[in-house]
Backbone as a ProteinNet text record, in pm:
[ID]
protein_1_A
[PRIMARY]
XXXXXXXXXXXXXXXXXXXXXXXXXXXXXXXXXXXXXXXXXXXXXXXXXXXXXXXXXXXXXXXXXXXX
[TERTIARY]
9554.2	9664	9750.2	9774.3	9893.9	10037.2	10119.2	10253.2	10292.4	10321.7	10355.2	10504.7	10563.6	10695.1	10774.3	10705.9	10782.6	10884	10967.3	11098.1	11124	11189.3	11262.1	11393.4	11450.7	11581.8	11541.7	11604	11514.1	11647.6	11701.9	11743.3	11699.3	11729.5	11667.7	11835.1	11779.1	11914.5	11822.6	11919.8	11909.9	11994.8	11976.7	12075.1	12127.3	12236	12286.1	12270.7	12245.5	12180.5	12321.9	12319.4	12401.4	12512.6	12550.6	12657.6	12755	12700.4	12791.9	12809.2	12920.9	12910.9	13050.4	12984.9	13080.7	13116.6	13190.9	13211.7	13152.6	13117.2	13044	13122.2	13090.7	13179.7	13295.6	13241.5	13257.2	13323	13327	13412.2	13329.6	13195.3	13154.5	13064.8	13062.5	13037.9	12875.5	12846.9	12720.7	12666.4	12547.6	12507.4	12559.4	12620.6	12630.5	12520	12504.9	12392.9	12464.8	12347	12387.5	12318.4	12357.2	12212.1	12230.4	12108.7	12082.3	12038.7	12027.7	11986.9	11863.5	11735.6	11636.5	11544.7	11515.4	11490.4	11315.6	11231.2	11095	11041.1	10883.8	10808	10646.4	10637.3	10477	10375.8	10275	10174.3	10096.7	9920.3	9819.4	9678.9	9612.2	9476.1	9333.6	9246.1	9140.1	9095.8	8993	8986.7	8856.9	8806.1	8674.7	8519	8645.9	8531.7	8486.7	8508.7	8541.4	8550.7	8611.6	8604	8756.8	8803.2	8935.1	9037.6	9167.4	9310.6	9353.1	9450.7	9506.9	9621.9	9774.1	9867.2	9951	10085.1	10145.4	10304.9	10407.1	10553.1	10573.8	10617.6	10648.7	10805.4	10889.9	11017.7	10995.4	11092.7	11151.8	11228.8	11135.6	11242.4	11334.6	11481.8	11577.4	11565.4	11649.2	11677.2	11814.4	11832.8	12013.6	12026.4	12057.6	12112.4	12178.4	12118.5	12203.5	12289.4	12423.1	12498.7	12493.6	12498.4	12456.6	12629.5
15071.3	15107.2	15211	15305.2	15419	15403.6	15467.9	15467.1	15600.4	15555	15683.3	15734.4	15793	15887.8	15767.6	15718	15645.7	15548.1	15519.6	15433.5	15390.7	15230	15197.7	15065	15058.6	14936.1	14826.1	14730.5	14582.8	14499.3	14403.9	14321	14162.6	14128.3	13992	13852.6	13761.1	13659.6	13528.7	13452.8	13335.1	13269.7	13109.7	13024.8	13027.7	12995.8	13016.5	12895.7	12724.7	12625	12489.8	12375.8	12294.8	12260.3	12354.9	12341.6	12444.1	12524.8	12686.7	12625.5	12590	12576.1	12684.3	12689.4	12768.1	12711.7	12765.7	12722	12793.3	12701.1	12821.7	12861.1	12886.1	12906.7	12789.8	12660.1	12553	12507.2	12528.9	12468.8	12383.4	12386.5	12265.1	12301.7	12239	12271.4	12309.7	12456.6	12451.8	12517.2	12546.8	12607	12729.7	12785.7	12941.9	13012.4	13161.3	13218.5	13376.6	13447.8	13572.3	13712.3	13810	13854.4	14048.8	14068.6	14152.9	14279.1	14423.3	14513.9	14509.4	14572.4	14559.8	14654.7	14797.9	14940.8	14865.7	14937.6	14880.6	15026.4	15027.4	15147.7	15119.8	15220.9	15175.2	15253.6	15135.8	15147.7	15152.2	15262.7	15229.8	15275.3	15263.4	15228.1	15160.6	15145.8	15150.3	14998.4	14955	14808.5	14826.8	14737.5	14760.3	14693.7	14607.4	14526.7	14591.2	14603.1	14687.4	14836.7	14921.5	15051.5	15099.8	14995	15036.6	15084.4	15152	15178.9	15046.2	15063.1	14923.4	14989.3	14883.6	14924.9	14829.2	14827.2	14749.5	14743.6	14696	14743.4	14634.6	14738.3	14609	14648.2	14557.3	14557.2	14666.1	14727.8	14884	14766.7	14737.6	14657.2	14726.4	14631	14686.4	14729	14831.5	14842.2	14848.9	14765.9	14805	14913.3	14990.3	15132.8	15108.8	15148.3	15145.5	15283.9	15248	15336.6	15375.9	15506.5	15508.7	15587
9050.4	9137.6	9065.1	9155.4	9048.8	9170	9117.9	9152.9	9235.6	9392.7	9445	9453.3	9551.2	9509	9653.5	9712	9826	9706	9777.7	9716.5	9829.6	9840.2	9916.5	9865.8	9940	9923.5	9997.7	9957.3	10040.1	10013.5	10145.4	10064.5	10063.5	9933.9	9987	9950.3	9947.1	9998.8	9898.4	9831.2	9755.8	9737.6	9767.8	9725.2	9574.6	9565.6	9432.5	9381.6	9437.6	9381.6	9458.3	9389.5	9510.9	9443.7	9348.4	9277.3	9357.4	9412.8	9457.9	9633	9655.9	9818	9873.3	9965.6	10067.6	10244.4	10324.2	10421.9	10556.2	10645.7	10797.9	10817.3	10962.6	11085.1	11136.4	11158.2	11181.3	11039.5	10948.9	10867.9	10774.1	10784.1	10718.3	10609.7	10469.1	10389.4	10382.5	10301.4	10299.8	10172.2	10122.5	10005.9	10033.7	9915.7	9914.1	9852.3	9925.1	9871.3	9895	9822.3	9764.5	9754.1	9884.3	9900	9805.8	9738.8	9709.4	9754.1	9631.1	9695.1	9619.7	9631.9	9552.6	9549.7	9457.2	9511.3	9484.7	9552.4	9573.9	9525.4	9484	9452.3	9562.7	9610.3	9663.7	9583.4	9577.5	9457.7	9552.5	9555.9	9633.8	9537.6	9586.4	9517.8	9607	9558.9	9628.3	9629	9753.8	9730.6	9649.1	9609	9513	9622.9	9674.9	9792.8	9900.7	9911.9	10083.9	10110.2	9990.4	9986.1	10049.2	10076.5	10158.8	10119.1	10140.5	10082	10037.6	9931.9	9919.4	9908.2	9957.9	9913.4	9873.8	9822.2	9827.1	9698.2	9776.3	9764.4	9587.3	9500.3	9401.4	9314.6	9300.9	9248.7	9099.9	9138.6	8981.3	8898.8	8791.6	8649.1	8662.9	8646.7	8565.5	8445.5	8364.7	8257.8	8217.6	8083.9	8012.3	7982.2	7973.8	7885.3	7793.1	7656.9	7535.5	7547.1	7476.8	7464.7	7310.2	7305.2	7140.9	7110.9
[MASK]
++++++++++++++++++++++++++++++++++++++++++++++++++++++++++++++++++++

C-alpha cells in the first residue's frame, strides 16, 4: 500500500468513562463524552487475490514538536 495526497477530517466521539458525567436535555445524569477532530490519509494498493484496487482511510500519527 503507498500513501496518496487525499487528506481528510473525521470526527469521531468517545465516552470519557463513568467517572466523567454530564447532564441531557431532561436533566438526567449521563456519561460524558468527547468528540474529536481526526485528519485521515488514503492509502491504496493492489489486492493480491483478486487483482483488484484496494483502498483504505488510516489515522496521520501525531507528533510533539521539540522546541530546540
Amino acid at each position: 500500500m503507498t500513501p496518496t495526497n487525499e487528506l481528510r477530517f473525521v470526527e469521531r466521539t468517545i465516552e470519557l468513562g463513568p467517572f466523567y458525567l454530564t447532564r441531557d436535555e431532561q436533566g438526567n445524569l449521563v456519561n460524558a463524552s468527547r468528540t474529536y477532530r481526526v485528519l485521515q490519509q488514503k492509502w491504496a494498493g493492489t489486492d493480491t487475490y483478486s487483482g483488484g484496487r484496494k483502498e483504505e482511510w488510516r489515522d496521520v500519527p501525531l507528533v510533539k514538536e521539540e522546541l530546540k
